[in-house]
Backbone bond lengths (Angstrom), bond angles and torsions (degrees), N, CA, C in turn:
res aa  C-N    CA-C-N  psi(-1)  N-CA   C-N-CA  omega(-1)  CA-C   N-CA-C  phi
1 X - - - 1.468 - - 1.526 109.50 -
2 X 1.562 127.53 108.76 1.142 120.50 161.45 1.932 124.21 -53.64
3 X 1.513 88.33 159.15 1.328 104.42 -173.00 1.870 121.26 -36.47
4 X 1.908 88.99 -49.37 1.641 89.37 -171.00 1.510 100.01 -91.84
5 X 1.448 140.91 9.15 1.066 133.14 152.64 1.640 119.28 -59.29
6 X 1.264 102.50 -62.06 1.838 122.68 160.49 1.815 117.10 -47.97
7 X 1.287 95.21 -20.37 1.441 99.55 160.98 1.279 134.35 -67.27
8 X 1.849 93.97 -50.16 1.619 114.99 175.88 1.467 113.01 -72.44
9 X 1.460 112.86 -44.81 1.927 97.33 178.57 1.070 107.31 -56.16
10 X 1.820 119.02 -49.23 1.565 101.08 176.84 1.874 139.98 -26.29
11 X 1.122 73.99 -35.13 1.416 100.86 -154.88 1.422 100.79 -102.93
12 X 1.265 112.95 4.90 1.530 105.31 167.85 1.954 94.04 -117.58
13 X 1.542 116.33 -13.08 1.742 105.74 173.26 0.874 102.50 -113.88
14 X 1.731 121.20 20.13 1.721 110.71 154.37 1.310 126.10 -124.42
15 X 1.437 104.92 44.84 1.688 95.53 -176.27 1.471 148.54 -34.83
16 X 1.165 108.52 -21.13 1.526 131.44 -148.24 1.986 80.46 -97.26
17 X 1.303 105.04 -59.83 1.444 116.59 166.37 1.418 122.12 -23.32
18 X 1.565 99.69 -67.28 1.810 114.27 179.83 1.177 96.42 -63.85
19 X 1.506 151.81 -47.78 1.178 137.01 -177.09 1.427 136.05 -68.07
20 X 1.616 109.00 -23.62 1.327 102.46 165.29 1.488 123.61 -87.35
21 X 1.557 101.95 -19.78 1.594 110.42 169.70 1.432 120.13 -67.84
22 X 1.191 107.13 -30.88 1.552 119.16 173.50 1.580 103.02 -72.97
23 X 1.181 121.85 -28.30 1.856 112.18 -177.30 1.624 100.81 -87.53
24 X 1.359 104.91 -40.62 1.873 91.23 175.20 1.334 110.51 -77.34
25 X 1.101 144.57 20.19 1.491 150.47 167.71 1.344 100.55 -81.69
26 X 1.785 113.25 -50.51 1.104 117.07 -157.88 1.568 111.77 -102.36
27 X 1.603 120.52 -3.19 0.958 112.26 150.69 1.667 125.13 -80.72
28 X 1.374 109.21 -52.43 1.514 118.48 166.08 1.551 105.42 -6.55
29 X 1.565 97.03 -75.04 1.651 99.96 177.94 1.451 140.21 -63.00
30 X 1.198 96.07 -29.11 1.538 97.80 157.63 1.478 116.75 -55.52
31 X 1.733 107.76 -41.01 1.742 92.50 -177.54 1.192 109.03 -82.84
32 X 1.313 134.28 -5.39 1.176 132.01 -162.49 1.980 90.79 -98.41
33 X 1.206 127.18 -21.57 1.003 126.11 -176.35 1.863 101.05 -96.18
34 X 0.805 129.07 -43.60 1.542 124.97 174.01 2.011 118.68 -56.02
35 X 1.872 101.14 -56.82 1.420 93.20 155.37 1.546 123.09 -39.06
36 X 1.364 116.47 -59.81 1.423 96.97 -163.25 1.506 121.22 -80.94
37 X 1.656 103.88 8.11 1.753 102.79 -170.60 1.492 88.12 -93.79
38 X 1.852 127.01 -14.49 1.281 126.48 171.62 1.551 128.09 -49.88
39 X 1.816 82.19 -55.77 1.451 98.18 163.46 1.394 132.90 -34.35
40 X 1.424 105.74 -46.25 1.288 106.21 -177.99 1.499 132.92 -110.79
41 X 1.582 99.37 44.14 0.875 131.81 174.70 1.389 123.65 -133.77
42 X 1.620 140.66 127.90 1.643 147.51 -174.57 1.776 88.36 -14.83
43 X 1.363 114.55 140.33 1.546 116.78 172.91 1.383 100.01 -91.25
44 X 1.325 131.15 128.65 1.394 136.85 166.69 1.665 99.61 -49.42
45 X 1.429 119.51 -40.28 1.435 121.08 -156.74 1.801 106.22 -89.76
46 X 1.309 101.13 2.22 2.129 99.87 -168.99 1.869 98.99 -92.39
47 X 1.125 104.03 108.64 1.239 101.17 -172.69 1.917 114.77 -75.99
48 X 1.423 133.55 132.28 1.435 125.39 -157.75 1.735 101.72 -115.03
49 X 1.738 116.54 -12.54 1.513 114.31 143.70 2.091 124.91 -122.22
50 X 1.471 83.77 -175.93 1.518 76.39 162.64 1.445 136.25 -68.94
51 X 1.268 89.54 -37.12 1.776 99.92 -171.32 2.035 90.53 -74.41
52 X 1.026 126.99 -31.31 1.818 115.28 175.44 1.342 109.62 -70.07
53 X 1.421 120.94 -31.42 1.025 126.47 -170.81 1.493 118.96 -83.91
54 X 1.131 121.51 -10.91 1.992 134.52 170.12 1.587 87.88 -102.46
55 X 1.627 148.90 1.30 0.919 135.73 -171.44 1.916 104.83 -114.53
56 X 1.119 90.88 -21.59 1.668 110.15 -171.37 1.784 89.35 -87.84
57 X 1.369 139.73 -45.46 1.097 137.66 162.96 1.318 138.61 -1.44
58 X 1.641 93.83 -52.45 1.468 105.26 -175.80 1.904 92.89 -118.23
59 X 0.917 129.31 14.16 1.253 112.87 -170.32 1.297 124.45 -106.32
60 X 1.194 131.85 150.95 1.850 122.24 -146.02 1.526 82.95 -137.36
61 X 1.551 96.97 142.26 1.307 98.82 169.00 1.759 101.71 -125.86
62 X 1.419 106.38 134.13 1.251 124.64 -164.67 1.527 124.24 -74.58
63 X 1.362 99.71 -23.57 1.289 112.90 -170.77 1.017 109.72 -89.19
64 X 1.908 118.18 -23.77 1.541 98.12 156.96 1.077 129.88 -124.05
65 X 1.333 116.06 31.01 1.288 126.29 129.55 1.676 119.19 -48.28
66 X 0.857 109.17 -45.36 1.780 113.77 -162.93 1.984 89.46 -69.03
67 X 1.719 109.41 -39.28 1.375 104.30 -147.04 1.601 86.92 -71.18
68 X 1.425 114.20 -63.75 1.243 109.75 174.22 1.578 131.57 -26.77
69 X 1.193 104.80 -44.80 1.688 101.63 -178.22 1.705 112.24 -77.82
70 X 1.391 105.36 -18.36 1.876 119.51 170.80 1.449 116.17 -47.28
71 X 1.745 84.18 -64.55 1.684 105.92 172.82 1.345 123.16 -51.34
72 X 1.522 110.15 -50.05 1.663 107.36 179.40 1.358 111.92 -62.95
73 X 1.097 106.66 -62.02 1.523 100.67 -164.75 1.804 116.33 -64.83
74 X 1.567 129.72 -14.99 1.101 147.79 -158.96 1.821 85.23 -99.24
75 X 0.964 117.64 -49.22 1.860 106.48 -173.45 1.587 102.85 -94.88
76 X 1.290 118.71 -28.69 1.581 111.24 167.11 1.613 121.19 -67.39
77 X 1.173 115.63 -31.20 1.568 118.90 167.00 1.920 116.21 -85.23
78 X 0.755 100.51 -15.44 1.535 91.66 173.82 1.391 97.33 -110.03
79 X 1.350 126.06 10.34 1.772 125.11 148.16 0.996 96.67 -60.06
80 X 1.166 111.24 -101.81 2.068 141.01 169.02 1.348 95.03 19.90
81 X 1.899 107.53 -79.49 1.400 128.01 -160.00 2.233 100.97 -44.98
82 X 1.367 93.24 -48.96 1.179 105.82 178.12 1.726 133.13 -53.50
83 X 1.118 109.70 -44.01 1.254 130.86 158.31 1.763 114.48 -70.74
84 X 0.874 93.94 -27.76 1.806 100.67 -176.81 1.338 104.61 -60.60
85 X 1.734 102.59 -67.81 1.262 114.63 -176.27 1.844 121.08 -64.35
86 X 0.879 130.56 -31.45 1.609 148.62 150.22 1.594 102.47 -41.82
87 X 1.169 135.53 -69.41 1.376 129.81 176.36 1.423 129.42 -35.79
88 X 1.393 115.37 -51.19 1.428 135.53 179.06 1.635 96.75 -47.30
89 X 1.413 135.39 -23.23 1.218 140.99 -167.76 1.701 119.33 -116.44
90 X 1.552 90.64 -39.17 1.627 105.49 -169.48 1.279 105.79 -147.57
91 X 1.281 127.92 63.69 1.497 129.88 169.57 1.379 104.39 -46.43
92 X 1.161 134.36 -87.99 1.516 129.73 -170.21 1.383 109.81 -29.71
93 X 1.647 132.28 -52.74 1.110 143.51 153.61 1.385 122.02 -9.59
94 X 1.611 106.54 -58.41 1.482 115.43 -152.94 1.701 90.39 -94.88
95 X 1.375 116.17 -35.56 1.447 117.35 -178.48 1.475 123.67 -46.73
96 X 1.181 110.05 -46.58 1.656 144.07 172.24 1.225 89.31 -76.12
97 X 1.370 151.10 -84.09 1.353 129.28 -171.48 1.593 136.29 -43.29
98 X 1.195 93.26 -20.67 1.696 102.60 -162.76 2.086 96.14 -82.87
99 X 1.487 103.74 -30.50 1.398 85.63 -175.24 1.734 106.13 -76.46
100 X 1.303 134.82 -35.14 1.587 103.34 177.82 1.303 112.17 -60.76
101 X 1.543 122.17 -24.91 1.646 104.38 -139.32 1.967 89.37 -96.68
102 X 1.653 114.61 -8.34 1.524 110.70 172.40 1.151 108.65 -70.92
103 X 1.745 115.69 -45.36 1.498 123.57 171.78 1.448 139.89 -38.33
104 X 2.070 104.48 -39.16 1.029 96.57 156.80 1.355 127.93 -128.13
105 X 1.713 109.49 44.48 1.887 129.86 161.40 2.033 85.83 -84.59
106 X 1.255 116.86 -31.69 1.585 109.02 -160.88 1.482 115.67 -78.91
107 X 1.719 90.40 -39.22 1.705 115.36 167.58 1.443 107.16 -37.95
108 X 1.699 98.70 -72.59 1.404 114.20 -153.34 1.208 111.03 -75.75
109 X 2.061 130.46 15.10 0.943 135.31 152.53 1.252 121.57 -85.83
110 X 1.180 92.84 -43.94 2.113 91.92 159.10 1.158 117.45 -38.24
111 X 1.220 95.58 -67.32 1.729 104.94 -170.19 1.862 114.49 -35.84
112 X 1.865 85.62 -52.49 1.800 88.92 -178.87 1.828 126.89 -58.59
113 X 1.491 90.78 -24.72 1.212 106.22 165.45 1.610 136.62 -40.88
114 X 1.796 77.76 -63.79 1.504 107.09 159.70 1.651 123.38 -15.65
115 X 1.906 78.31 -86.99 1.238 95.12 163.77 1.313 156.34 -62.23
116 X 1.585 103.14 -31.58 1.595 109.21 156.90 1.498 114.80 -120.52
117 X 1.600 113.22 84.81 1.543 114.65 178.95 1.245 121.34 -55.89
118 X 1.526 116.23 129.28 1.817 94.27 170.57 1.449 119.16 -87.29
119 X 1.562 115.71 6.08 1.389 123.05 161.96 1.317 122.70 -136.93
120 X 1.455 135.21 174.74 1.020 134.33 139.83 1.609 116.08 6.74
121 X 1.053 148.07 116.13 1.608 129.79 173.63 1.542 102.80 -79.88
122 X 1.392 112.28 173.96 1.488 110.53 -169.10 1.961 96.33 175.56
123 X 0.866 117.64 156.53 1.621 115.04 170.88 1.474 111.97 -75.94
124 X 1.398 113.30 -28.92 1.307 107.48 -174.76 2.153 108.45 -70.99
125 X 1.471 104.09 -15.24 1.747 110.75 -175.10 1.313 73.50 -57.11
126 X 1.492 127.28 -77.63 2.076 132.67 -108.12 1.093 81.48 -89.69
127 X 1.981 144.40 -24.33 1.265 112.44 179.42 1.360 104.72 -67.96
128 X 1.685 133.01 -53.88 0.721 145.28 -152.79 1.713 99.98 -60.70
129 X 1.406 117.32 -49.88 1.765 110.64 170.36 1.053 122.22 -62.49
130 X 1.752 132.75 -20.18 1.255 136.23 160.35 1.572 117.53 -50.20
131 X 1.123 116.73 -43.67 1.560 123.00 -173.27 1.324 89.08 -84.43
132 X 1.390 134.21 -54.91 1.583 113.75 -159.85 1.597 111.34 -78.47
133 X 1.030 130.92 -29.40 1.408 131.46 149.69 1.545 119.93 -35.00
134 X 1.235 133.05 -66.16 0.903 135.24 -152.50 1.976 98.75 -100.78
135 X 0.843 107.67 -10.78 2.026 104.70 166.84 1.784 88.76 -103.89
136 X 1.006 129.38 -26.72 1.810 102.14 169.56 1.488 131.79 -90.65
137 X 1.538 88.33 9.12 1.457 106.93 -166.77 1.819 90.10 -109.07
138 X 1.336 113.18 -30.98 1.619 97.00 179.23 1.439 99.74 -83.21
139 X 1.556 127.87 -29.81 1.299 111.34 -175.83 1.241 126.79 -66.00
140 X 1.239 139.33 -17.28 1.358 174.23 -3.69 1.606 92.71 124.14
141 X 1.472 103.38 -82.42 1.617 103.71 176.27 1.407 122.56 -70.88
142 X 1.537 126.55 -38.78 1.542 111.10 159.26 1.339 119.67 -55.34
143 X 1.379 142.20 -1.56 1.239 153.46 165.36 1.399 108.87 -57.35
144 X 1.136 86.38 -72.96 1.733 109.80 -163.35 1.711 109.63 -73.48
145 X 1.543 101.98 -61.95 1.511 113.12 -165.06 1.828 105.79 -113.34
146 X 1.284 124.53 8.40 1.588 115.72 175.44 1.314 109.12 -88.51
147 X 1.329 126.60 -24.24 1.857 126.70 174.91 1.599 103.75 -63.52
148 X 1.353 87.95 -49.55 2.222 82.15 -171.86 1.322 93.27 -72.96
149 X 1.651 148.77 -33.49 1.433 133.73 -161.18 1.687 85.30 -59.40
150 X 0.926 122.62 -71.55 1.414 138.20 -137.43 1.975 115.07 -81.76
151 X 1.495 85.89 -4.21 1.543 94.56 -176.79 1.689 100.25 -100.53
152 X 1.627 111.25 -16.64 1.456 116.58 179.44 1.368 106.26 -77.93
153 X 1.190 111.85 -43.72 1.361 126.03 -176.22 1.340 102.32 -58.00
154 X 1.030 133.45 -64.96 1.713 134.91 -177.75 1.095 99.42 -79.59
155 X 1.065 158.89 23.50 1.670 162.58 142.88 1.794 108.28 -78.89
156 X 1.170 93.73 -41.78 1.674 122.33 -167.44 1.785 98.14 -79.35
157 X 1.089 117.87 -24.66 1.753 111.92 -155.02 1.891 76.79 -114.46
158 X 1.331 142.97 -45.55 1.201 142.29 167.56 1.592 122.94 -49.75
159 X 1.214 105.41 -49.97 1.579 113.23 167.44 1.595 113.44 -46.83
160 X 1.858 112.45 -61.06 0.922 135.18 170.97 1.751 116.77 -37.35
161 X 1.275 91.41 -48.22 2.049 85.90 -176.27 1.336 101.85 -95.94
162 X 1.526 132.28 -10.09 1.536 130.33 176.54 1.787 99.44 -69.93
163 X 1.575 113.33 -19.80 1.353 111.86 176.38 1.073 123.50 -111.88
164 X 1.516 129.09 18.72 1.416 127.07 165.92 1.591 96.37 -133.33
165 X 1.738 121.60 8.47 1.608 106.88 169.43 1.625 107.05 -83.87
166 X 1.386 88.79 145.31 1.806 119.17 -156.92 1.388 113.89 99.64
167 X 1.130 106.11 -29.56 2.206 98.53 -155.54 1.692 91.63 -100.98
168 X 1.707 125.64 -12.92 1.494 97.55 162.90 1.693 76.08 -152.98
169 X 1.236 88.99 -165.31 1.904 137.64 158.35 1.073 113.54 -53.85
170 X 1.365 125.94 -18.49 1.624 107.65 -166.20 1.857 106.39 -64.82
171 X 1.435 92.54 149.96 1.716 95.34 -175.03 1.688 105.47 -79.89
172 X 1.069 116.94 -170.20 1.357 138.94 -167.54 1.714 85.20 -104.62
173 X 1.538 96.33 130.30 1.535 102.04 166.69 1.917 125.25 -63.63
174 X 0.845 121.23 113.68 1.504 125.53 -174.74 1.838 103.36 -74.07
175 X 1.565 105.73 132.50 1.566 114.64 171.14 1.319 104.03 -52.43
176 X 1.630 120.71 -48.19 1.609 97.80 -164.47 1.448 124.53 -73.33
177 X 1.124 96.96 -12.13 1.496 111.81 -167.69 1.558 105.15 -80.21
178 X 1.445 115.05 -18.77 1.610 122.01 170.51 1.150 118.82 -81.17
179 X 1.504 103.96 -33.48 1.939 106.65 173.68 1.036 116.05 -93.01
180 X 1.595 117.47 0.34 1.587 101.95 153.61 1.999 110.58 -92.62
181 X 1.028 110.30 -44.45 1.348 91.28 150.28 1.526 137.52 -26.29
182 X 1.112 105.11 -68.52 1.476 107.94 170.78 2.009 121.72 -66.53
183 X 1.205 101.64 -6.79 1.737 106.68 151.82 1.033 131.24 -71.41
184 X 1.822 100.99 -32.43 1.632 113.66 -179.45 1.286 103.71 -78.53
185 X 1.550 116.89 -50.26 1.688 112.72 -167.26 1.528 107.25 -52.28
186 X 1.931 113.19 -47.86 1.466 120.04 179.27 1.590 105.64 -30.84
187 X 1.612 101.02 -59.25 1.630 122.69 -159.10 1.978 86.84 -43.54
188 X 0.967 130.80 -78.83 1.426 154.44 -144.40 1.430 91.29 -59.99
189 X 0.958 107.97 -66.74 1.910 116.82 -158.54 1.708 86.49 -66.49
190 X 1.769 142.44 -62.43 1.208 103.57 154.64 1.154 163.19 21.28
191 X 1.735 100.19 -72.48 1.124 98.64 -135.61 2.196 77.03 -100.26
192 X 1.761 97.86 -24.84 1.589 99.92 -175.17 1.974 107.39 -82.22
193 X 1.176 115.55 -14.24 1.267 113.45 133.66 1.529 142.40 -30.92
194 X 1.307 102.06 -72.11 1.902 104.35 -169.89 1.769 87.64 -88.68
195 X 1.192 109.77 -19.68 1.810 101.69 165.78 1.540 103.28 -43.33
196 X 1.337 102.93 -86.99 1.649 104.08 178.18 1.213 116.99 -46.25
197 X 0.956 145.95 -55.19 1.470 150.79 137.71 1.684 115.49 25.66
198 X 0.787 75.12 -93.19 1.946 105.46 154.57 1.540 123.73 -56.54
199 X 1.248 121.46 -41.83 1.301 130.24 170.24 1.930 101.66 -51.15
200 X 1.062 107.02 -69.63 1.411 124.37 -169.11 1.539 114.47 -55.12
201 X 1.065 98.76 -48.24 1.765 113.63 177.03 1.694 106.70 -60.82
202 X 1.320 102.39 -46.92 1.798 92.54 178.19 1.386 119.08 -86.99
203 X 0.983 121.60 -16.18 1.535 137.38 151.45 1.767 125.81 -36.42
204 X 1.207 95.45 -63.92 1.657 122.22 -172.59 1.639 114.98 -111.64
205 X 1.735 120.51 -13.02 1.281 101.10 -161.99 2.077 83.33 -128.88
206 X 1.433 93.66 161.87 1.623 100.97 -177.99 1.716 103.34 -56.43
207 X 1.853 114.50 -176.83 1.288 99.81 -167.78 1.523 90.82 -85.77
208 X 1.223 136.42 -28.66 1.772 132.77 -173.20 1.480 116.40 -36.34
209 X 1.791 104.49 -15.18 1.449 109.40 -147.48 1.915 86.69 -101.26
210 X 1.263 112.11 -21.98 1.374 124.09 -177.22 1.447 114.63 -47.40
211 X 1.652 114.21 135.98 1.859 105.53 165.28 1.537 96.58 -75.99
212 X 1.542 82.92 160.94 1.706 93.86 -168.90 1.851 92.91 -100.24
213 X 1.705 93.35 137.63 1.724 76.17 -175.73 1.651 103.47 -99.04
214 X 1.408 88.61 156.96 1.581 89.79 -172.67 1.621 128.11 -82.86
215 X 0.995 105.21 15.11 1.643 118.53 -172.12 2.094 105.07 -111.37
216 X 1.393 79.35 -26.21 1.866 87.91 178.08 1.899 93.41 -85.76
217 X 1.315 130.92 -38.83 1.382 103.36 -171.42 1.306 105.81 -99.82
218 X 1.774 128.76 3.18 1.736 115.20 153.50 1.715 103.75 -66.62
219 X 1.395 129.88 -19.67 1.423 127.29 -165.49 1.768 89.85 -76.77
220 X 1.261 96.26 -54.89 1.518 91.97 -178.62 1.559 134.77 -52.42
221 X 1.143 101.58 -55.68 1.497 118.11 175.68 1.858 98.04 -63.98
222 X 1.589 125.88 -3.84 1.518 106.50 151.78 1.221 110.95 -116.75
């Protein structure tokens, strides 16, 4: 059975599924369509003196705050949903898939960022949205999709010794020894996450939008 076949049964014994993925599709874009009509419009947040500009400092704008947090969570959950449903068929598949397509749900929150700041912009915001993006974006998927990763996996190492007990020694796979496994895999997929993450952002976005690395400003600060 190909992939987008396994797509469609899904998607015909998960309705409830297709429908909320289909509404964060369609919100996603709405925020992704409101940021950029912001853009091109006077920025409430571009300050044109000094005295606006120590006033713009502390000042939050709410509305895109709200849009931003719409967007993330509306294209990060109909990731999830996406990968969820793909696994049941093609785990290895969906595993390998999930790191570009988190990379650029994480990207393309920057970006919205970008575009609709809820403050002042500054390097210290985009580091600070780099980290919170990408730890609400893994919590997000251990939510949704880390119980089934990790229940295959120990399904997989059980099967395995239910078919070689009698014919040797091999031991019985131990739970803890899978959830530390599965700390390491987290650790990795992480870390090749905010890799791309980062890849994309300095690629496509100005340098303001850059995480600041922390080994270049201990060099500095000596």
């Amino acid at each position: 059975m190909s992939i987008a076949s396994s797509a469609m049964s899904e998607i015909r014994r998960s309705p409830i599924s297709t429908f909320f993925g289909a509404f964060g599709v369609l919100i996603a874009a709405l925020g992704l369509f409101l940021a950029w009509s912001q853009n091109h419009t006077i920025s409430p947040l571009t300050p044109t003196n000094s005295i606006q500009a120590s006033q713009l400092h502390t000042a939050i704008e709410l509305k895109n705050v709200l849009i931003i947090i719409s967007y993330f969570l509306s294209s990060t959950i109909v990731g999830a949903i996406a990968i969820r449903l793909l696994s049941r068929k093609h785990d290895i598949t969906a595993f390998f898939a999930s790191i570009p397509l988190v990379s650029l749900i994480n990207f393309s929150t920057i970006l919205i960022i970008y575009l609709a700041p809820p403050r002042a912009m500054s390097a210290q915001l985009f580091t600070s949205a780099h980290d919170i993006v990408l730890y609400s974006s893994v919590a997000i998927y251990i939510a949704m999709c880390g119980a089934a990763v990790l229940r295959d996996l120990y399904s997989t190492g059980r099967k395995k010794y239910s078919d070689t007990e009698g014919k040797n020694d091999e031991k019985e796979p131990d739970g803890l020894a899978f959830i530390v496994f599965g700390f390491i895999l987290l650790a990795i997929w992480s870390s090749v996450v905010f890799a791309g993450q980062k890849r994309l952002t300095q690629t496509f976005l100005p340098e303001i939008t850059h995480p600041i690395e922390v080994k270049a400003t201990k060099d500095t600060d000596h």
